[in-house]
C-alpha positions as CSV (number, residue, x, y, z in Angstrom):
1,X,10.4,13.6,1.3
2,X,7.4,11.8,2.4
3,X,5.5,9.7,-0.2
4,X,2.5,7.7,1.4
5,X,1.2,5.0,-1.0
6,X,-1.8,4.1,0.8
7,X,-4.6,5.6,2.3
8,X,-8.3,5.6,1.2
9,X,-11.2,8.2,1.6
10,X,-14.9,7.5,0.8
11,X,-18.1,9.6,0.7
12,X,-19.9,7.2,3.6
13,X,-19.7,3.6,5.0
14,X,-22.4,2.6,3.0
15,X,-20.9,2.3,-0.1
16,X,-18.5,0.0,1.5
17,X,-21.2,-2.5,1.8
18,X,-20.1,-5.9,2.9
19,X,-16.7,-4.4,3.1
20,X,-17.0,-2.4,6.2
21,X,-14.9,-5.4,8.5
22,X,-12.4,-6.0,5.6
23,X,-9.7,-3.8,7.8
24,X,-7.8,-2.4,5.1
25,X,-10.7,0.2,4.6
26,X,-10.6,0.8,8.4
27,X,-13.1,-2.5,9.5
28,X,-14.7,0.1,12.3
29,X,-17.6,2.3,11.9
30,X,-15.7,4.9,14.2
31,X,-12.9,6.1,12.0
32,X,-14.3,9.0,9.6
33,X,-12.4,8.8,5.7
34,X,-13.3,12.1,4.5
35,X,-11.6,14.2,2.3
36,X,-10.9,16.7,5.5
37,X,-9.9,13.8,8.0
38,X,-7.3,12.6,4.9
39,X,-5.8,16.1,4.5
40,X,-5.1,16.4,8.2
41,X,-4.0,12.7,8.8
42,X,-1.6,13.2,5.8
43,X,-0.4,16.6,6.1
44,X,3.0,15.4,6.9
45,X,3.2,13.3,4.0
46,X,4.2,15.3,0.8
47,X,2.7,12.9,-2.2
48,X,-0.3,10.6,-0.9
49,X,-1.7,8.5,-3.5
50,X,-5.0,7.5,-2.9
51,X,-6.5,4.3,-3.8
52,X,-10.2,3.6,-4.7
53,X,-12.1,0.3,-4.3
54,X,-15.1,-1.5,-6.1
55,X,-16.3,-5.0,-5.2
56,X,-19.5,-6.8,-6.5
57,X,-19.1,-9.7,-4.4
58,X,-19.5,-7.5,-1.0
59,X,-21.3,-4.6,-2.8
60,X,-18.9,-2.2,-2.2
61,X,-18.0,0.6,-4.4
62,X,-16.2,3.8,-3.8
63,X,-16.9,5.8,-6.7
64,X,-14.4,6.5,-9.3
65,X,-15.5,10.2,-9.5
66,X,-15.4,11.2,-6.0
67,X,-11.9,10.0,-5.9
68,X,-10.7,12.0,-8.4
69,X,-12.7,15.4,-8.1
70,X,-10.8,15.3,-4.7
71,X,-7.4,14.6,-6.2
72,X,-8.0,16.8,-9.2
73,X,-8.8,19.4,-6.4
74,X,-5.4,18.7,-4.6
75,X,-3.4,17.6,-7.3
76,X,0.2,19.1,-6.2
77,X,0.1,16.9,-3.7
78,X,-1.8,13.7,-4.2
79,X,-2.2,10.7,-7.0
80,X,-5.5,8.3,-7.6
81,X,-5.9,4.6,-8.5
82,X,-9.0,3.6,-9.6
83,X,-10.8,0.5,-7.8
84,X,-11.9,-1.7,-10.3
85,X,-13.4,-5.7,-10.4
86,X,-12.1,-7.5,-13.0
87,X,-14.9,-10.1,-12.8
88,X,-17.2,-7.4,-14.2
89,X,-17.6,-7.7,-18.0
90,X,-16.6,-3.5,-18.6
91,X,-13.3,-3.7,-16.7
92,X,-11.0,-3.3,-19.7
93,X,-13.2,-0.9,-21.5
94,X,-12.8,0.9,-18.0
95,X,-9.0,1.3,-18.2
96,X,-8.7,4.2,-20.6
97,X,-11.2,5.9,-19.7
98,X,-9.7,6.0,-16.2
99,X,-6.3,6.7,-17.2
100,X,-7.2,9.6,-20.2
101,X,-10.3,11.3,-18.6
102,X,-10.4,10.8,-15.0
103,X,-6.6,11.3,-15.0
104,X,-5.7,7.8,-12.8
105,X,-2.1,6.6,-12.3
106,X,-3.0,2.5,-11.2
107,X,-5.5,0.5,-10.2
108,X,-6.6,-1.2,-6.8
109,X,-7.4,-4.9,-6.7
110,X,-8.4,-7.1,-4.1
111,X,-8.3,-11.0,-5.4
112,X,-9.9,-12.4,-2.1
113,X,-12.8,-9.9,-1.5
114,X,-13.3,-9.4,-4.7
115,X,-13.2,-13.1,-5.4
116,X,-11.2,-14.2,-8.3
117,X,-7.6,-16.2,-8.5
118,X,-4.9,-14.0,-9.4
119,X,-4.4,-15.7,-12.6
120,X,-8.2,-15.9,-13.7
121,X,-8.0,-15.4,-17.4
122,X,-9.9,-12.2,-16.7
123,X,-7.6,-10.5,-14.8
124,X,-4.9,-11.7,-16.6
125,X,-6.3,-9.7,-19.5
126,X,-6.9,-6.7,-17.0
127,X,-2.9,-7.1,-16.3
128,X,-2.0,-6.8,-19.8
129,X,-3.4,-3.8,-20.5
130,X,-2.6,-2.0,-17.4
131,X,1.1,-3.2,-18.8
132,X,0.4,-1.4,-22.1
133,X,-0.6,1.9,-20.5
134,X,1.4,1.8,-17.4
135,X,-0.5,1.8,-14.7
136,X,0.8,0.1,-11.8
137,X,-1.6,-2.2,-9.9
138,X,-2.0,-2.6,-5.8
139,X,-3.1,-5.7,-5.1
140,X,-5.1,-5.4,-1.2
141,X,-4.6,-7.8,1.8
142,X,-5.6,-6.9,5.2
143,X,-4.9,-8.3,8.9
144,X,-9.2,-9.2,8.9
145,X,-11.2,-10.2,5.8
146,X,-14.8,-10.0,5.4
147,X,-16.4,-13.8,5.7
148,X,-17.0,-13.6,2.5
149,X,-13.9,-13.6,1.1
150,X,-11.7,-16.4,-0.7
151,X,-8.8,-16.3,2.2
152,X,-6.7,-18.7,-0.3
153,X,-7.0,-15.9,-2.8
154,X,-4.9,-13.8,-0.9
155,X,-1.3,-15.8,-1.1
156,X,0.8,-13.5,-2.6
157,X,2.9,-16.7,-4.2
158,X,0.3,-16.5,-6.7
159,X,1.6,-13.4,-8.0
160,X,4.6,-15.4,-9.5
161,X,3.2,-16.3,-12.6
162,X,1.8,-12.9,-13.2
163,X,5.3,-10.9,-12.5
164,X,6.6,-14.1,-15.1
165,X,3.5,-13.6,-17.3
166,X,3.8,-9.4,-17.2
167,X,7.8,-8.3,-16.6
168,X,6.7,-5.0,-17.0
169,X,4.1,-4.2,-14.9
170,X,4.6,-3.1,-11.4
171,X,2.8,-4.3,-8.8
172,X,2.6,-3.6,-5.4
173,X,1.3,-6.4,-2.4
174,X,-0.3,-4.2,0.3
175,X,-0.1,-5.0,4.1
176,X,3.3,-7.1,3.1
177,X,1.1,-9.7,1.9
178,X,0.0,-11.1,5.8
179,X,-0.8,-13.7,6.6
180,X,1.5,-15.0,4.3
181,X,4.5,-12.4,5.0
182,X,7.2,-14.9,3.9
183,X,5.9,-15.6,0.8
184,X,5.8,-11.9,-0.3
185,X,9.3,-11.6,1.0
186,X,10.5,-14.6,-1.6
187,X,8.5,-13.0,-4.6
188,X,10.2,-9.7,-3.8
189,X,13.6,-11.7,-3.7
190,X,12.5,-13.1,-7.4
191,X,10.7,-10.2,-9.2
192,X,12.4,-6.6,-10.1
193,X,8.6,-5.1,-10.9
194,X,7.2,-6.7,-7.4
195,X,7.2,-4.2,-4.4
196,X,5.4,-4.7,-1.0
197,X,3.7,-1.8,1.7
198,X,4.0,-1.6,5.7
199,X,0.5,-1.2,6.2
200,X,-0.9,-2.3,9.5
201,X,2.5,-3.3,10.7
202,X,2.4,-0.5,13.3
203,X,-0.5,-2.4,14.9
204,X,1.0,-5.1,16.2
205,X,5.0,-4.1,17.2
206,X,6.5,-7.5,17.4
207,X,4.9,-8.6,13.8
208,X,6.8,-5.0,12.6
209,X,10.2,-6.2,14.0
210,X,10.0,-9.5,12.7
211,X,9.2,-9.3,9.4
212,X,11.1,-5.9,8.7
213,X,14.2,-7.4,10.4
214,X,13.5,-10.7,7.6
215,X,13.1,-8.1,5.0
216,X,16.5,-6.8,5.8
217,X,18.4,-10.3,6.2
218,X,16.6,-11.7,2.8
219,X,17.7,-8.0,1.5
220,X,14.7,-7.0,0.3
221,X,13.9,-4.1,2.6
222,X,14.4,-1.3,-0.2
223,X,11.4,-2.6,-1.9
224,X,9.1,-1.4,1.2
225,X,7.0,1.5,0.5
226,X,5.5,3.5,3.2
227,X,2.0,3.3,3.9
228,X,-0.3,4.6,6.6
229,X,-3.1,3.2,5.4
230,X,-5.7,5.9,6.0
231,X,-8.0,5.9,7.9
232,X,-6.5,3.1,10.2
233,X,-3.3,5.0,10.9
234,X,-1.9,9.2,10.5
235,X,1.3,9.3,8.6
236,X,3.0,10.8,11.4
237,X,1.9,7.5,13.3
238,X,3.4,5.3,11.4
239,X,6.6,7.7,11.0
240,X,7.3,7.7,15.1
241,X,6.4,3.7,14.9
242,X,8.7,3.1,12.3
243,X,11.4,4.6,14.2
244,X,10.8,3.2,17.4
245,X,10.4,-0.3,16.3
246,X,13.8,-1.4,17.6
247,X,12.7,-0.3,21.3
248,X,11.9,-4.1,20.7
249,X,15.2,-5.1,21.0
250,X,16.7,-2.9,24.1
251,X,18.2,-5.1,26.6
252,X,18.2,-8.0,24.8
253,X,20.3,-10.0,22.4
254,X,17.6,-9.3,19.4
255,X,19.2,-7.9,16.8
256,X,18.1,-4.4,15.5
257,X,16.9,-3.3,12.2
258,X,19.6,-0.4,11.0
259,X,18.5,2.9,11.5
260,X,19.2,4.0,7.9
261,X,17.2,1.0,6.9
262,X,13.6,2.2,8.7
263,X,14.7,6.1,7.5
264,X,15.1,4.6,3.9
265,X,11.3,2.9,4.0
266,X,10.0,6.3,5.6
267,X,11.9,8.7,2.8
268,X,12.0,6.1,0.1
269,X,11.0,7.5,-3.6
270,X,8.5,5.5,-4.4
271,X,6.7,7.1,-7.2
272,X,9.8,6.4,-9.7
273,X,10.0,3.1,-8.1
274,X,6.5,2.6,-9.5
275,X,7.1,5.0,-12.6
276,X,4.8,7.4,-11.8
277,X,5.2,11.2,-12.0
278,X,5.4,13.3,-9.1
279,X,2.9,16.4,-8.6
280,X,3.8,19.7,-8.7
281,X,4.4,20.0,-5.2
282,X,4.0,23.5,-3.6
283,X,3.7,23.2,0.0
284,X,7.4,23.5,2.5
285,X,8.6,20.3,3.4
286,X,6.8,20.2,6.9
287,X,8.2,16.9,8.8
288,X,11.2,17.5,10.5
289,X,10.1,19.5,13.7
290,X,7.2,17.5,14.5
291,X,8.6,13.7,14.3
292,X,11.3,11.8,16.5
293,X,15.1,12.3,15.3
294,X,16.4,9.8,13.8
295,X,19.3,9.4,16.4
296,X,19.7,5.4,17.3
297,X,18.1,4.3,21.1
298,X,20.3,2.8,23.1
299,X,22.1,-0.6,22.8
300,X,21.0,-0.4,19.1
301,X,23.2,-2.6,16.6
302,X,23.7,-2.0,13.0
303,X,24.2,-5.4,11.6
304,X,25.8,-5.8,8.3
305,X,23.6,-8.1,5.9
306,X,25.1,-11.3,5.0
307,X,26.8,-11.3,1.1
């Protein structure tokens, strides 16, 4: 199975305001985010979770409601999180409201565009709710930032002292944190409720290979989720990427990532990783004619990790 946990649909670029070159949300006016494009892009996915976005500081906002009339309209295969700013002063009252009525499983966050520290009292307020009701929070980075983001914002070692200040809360560092890839790789080593995505890694191969083959020597690599980050990338993209990555290494003395590794990222069960229930799912399984086998390329390794 197939569980994407990231991709993001809108009703027009507009409402991405300032947030249109922040490439998480796709940074080029070119790539449509419908709710048509998404069902096609993700079709071989079998759970997509969706995530929402609101920013006052780039006055962007993808509305709550548009996001979840789609997902209520496709909910045996898909999951929402609500966008939400914790600098604005109804954030909490917004939670269960979210969660009761509009049927949300998280939330999306973005400390650098949406310009707060991770540990603003605020948001630290925001975080101990979202503990108390379960909803698990995605925190977004991107390879480009609008200009009028707080790039320091971004560093994912600032999400120590929230795993230490919230145990409980699960919390997932999108884009594996980048630029700062090692430091997400050492708070995944420390926290049991921290988790990181492969989003954008497809778009630059040797950036993939390195930092999945660090994830697998600092043995971290099971707490990768697949992403495809919608509309940058189709999940079956990012499937045939992940499983090419160690053409990298082919006649060379690079080491390669295990195959079983890349297959456990691309079938990993992330929804109980997060504690989240899975829809109802009715549709076949439709994957395994239409992607690459899984059968190692030549002169590939498998390395066991160091004890």
């Amino acid at each position: 199975m197939i569980i994407d946990c990231h991709s993001h649909i809108w009703p027009s670029l507009s409402q991405l305001g300032k947030a249109q070159s922040f490439s998480c949300l796709g940074a080029a006016s070119s790539l449509p985010a419908k709710p048509q494009q998404h069902q096609d892009s993700c079709s071989h996915a079998q759970v997509v979770i969706v995530l929402g976005f609101t920013c006052n500081l780039l006055n962007a906002k993808i509305p709550n409601t548009f996001i979840s009339d789609y997902v209520s309209t496709h909910s045996d295969r898909t999951i929402a999180f609500a966008g939400i700013d914790p600098t604005q002063p109804d954030c909490l009252d917004q939670l269960p409201r979210l969660q009761q009525e509009q049927h949300f499983a998280g939330l999306v966050l973005s400390p650098a565009c949406q310009g707060f520290h991770p540990c603003d009292s605020r948001a630290m307020r925001l975080y101990q709710l979202a503990q108390q009701l379960l909803m698990p929070i995605y925190f977004l980075n991107g390879e480009t930032l609008p200009c009028q983001a707080i790039l320091e914002f971004a560093q994912p070692a600032a999400m120590d002292e929230v795993a230490r200040s919230f145990p409980d809360l699960k919390i997932v560092v999108s884009h594996l944190g980048f630029p700062w890839i090692e430091q997400t790789l050492a708070i995944l080593t420390k926290h049991p409720n921290i988790y990181a995505d492969v989003a954008g890694l497809v778009n630059r191969p040797w950036q993939a290979y390195r930092s999945l083959t660090l994830a697998y020597e600092y043995g971290v690599i099971e707490k990768l989720l697949f992403a495809s980050d919608f509309p940058n990338h189709s999940v079956k993209a990012v499937v045939e990427a992940l499983y090419n990555l160690n053409k990298i290494t082919l006649d060379s003395v690079l080491p390669a990532v295990p195959r079983e590794q890349l297959r456990g990222i691309v079938e990993r069960n992330s929804l109980e990783l997060l504690g989240l229930t899975s829809p109802k799912l009715s549709l076949p399984y439709p994957i395994s004619e239409e992607l690459p086998s899984e059968k190692p390329q030549k002169n590939e390794v498998v390395r066991e990790r160091d004890s």
